[in-house]
C-alpha positions as a printed NumPy array, in Angstrom:
array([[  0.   ,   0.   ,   0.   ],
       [  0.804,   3.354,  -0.723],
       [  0.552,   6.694,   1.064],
       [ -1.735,   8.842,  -0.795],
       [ -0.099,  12.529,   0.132],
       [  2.979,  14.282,  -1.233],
       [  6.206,  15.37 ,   0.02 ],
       [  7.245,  16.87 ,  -3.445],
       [  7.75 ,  20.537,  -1.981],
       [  9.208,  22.193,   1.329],
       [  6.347,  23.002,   3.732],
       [  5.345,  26.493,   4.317],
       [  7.5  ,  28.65 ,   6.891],
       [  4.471,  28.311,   9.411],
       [  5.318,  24.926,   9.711],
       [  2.107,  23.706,   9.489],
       [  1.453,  19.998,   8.22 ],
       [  4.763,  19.147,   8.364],
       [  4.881,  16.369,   9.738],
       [  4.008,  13.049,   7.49 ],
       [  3.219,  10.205,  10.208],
       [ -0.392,   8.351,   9.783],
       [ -2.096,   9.893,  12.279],
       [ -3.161,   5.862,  13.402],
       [  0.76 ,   5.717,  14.566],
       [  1.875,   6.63 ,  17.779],
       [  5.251,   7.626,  18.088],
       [  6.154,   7.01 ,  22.133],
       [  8.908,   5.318,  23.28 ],
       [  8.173,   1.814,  25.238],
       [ 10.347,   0.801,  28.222],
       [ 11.033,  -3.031,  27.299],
       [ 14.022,  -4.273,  29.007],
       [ 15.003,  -7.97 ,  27.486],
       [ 17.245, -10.434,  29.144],
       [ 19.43 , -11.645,  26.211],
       [ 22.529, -12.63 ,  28.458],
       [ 21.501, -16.44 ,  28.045],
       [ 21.153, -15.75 ,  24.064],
       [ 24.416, -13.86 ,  23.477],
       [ 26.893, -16.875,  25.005],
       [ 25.435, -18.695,  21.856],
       [ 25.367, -18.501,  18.026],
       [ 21.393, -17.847,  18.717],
       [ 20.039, -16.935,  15.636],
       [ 19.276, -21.181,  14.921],
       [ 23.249, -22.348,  15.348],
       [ 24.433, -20.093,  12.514],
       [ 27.288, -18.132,  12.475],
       [ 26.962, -15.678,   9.613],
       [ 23.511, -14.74 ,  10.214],
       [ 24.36 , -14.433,  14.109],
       [ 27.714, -12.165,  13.408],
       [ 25.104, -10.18 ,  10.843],
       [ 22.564,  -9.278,  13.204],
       [ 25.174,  -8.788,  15.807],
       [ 27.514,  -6.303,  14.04 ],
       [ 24.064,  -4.04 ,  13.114],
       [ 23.498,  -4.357,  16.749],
       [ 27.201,  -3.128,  17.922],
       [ 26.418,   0.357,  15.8  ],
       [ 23.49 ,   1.283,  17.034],
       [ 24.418,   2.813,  20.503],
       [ 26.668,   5.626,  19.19 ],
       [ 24.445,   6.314,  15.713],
       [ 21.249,   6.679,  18.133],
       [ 22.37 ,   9.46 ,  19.967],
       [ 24.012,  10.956,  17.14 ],
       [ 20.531,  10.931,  15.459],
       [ 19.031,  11.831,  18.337],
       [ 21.398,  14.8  ,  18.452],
       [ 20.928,  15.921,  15.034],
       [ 16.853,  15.949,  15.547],
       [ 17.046,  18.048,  18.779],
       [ 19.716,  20.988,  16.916],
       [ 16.26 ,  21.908,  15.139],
       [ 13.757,  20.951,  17.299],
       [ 13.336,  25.005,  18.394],
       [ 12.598,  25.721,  15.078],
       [  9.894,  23.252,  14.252],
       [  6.485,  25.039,  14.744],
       [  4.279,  22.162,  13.596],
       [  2.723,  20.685,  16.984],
       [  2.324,  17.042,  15.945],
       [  5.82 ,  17.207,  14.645],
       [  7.24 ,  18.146,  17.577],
       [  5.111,  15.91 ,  19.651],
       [  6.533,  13.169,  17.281],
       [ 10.372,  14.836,  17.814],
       [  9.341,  14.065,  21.503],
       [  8.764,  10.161,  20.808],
       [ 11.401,   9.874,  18.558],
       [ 14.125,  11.289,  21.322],
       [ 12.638,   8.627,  23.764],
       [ 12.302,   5.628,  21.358],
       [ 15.441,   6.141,  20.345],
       [ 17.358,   6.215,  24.137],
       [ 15.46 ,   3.133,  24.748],
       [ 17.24 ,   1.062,  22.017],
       [ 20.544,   2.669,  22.462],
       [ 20.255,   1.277,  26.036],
       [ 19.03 ,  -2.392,  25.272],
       [ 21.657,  -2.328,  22.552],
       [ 24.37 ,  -1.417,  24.919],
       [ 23.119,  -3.791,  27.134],
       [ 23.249,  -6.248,  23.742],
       [ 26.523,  -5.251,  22.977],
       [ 27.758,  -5.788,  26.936],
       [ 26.335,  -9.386,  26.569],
       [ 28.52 ,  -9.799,  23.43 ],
       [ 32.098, -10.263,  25.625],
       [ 30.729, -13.452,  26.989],
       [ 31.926, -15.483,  23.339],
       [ 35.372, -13.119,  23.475],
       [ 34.59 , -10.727,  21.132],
       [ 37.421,  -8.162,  20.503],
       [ 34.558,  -5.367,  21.456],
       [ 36.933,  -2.665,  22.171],
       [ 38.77 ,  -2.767,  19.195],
       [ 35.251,  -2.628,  17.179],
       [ 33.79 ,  -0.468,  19.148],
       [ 36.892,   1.8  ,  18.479],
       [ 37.034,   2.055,  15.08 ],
       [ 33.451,   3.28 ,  15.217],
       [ 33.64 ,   5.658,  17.564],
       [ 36.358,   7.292,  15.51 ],
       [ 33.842,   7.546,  12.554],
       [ 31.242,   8.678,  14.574],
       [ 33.203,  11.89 ,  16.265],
       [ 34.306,  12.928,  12.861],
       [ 30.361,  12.296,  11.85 ],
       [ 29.442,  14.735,  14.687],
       [ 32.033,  17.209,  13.673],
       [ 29.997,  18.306,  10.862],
       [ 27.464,  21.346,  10.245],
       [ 23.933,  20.212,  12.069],
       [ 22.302,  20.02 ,   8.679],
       [ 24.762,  17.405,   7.459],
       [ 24.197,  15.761,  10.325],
       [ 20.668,  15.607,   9.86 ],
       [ 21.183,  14.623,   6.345],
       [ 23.108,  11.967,   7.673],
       [ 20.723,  10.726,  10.351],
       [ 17.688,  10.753,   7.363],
       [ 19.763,   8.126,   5.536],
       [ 20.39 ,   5.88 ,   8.352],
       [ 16.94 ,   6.063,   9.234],
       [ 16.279,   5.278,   6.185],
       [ 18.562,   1.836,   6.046],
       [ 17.345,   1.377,   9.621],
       [ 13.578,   1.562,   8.487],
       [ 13.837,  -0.615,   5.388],
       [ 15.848,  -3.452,   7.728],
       [ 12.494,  -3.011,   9.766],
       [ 10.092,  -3.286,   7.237],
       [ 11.507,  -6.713,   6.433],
       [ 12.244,  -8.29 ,   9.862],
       [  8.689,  -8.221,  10.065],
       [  6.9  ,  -8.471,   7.   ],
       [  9.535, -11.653,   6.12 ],
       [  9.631, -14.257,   9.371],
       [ 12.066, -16.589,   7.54 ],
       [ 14.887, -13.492,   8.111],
       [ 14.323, -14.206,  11.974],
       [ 13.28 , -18.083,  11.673],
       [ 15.582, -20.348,  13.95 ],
       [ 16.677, -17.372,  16.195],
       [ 15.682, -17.472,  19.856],
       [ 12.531, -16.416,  21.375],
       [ 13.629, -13.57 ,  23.027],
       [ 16.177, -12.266,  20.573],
       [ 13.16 , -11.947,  17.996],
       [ 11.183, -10.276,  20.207],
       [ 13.664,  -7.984,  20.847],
       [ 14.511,  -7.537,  17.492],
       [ 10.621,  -6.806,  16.267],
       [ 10.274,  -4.412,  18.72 ],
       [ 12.591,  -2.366,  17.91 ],
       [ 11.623,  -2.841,  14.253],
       [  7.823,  -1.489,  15.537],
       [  9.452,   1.441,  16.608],
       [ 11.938,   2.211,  13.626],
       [  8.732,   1.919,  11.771],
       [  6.135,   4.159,  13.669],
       [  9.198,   6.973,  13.796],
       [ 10.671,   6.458,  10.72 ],
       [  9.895,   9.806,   8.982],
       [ 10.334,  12.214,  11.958],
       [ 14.015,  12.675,  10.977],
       [ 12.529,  13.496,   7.704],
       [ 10.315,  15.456,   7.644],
       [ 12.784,  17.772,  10.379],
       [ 14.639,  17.709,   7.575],
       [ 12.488,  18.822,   4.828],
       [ 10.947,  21.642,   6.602],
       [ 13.999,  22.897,   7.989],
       [ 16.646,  22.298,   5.302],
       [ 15.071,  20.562,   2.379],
       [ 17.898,  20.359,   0.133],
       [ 17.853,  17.76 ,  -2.237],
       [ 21.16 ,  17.399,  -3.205],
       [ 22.796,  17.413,   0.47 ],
       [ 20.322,  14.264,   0.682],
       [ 21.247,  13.06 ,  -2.081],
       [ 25.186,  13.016,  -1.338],
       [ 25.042,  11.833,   2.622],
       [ 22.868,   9.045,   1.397],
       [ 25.963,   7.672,  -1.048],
       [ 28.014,   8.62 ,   2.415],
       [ 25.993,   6.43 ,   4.456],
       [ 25.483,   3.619,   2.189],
       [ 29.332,   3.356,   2.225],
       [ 30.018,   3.591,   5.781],
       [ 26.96 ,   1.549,   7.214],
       [ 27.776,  -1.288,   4.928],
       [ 31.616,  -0.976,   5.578],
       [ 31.016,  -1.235,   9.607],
       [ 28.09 ,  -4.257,   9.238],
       [ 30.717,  -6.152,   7.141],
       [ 33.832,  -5.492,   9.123],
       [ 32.147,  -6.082,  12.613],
       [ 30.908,  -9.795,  11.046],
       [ 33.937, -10.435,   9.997],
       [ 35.904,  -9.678,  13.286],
       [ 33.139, -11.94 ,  15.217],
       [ 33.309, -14.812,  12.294],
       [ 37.106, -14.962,  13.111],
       [ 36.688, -15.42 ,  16.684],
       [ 34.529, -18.144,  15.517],
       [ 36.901, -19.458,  13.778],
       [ 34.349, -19.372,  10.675],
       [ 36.191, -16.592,   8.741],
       [ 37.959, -19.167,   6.793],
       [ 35.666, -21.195,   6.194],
       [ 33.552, -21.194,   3.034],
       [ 30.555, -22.861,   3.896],
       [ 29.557, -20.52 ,   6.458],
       [ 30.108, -17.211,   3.62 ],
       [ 27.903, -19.771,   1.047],
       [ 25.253, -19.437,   3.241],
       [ 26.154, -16.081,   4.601],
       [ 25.75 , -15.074,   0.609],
       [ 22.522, -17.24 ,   0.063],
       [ 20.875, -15.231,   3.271],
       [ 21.565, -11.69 ,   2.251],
       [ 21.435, -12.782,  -1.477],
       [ 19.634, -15.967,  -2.348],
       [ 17.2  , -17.331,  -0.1  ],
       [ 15.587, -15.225,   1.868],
       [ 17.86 , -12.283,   0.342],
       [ 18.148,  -9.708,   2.707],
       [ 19.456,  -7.454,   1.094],
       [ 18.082,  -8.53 ,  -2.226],
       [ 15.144,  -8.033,  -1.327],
       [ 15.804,  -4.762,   0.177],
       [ 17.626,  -2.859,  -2.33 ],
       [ 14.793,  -2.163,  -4.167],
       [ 13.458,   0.135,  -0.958],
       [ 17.014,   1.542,  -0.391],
       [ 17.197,   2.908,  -3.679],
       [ 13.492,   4.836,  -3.557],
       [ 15.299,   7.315,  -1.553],
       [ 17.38 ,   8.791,  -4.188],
       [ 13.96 ,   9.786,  -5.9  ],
       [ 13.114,  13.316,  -5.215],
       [  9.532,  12.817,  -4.529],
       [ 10.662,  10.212,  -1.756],
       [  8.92 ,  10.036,   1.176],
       [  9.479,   7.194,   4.001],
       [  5.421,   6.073,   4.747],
       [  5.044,   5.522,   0.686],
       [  5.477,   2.264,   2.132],
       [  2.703,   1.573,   4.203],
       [  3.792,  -0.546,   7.532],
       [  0.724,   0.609,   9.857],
       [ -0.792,  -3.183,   9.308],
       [  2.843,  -4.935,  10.177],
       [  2.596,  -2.237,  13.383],
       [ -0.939,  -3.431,  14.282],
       [ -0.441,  -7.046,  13.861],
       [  2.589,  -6.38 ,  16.465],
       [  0.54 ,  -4.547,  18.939],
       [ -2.022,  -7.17 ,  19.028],
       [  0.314,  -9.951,  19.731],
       [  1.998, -11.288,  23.286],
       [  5.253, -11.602,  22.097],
       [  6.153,  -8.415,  24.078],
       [  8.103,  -8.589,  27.774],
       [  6.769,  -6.561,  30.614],
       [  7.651,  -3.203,  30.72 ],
       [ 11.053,  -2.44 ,  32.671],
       [ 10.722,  -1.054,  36.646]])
């Protein structure tokens, strides 16, 4: 399904309609807390290694790029005048500190197989202070397009079950969830951008930036956990590494298709219409109780 409205032209300097969220979406952050100490000592997504170090490595960027995208909303949250919009700014701020939390707790969790963590965790950290070095509207270019990747990922965690199929319990849950939550705030970034900047070109440019950098970090941090494996060498494990992001289910095959609508000039996230993949979440029981 397809979003009926258009996001072809800035919004007027009153700021009024800017932002682009169904107004059947909530955008408030939950306070899940999940206990994925037991899952991280083992290869949990169903025994394999690549799709474990896959999942893993997206998981060991998201604490840093959080706040930095919650930083880069907030540098023009003063000048948003659009009420629902900033309401949604609101959500988006607190959605987003909840997964940078369960991810650090994630990534914590991740020293139990002897990770080298500090070493990964380096090398991104040294990316992401240049990243915050730059003017806020790069920055917020910067945070649309990794919203963007973070969205589409979303999308097909839960419209696909056979990504998540053989992973634990608990790690899907925890996973869907914060797929729910990409999703219901996926164009606040967006449409901050867009009212306040709304250059196409800058978007244009940070999303080749991003594509680079997000795909460099997801392959080099499954890499560094396939060696400690001792997996890196070993060629059935990248066959079926290829055949998941590829082949069968084809991750990213699958995905590229979405990635690529953002280069489109007309582009705007909620063309693709997730509020039934949101319902059919909130209606299930899959969900831990909320955190004390």
């Amino acid at each position: 399904m397809t979003m009926e409205h258009s996001t072809t032209e800035r919004h007027s300097a009153a700021g009024e309609g800017d932002s682009r969220t169904p107004p059947e979406i909530n955008v408030e952050p939950r306070n899940l807390s999940f206990d994925v100490d037991a899952e991280l000592s083992t290869l949990w997504h169903g025994g394999d290694a690549f799709k474990t170090a896959f999942f893993n490595a997206l998981s060991l960027q998201f604490p840093e790029g959080e706040h930095l995208f919650i930083k880069a909303v907030r540098d023009y949250r003063k000048n948003v005048k659009d009420p629902q919009l900033q309401q949604h700014i609101r959500g988006f701020i607190g959605q987003e500190g909840m997964h940078s939390r369960e991810h650090a707790r994630y990534n914590d969790a991740l020293a139990q197989r002897g990770y080298n963590l500090d070493k990964m965790n380096a090398r991104f950290h040294k990316h992401m202070e240049f990243v915050g070095g730059f003017k806020r509207s790069r920055r917020l270019a910067g945070t649309c397009a990794a919203e963007h990747y973070t969205a589409v990922l979303a999308h097909g965690v839960l419209k696909n079950p056979d990504w998540m199929a053989g992973a634990s319990p608990t790690m899907q849950a925890l996973w869907r969830w914060h797929a729910v939550e990409e999703i219901e705030h996926k164009s606040v970034a967006f449409d901050v951008y867009q009212s306040q900047v709304g250059l196409y070109r800058m978007r244009f440019v940070a999303f080749w930036i991003v594509t680079f950098q997000f795909f460099r970090f997801t392959f080099l941090n499954t890499c560094s956990m396939l060696k400690t494996e001792g997996k890196f060498w070993d060629l059935k494990t990248w066959l079926h590494g290829l055949n998941f992001l590829w082949g069968k289910p084809g991750v990213l095959r699958q995905s590229l298709p979405q990635f690529l609508r953002y280069l489109r000039r007309d582009f705007h996230p909620w063309e693709v219409d997730d509020r039934e993949e949101v319902a059919r979440w909130l209606n299930n029981n899959e969900r831990p109780t909320e955190a004390a």
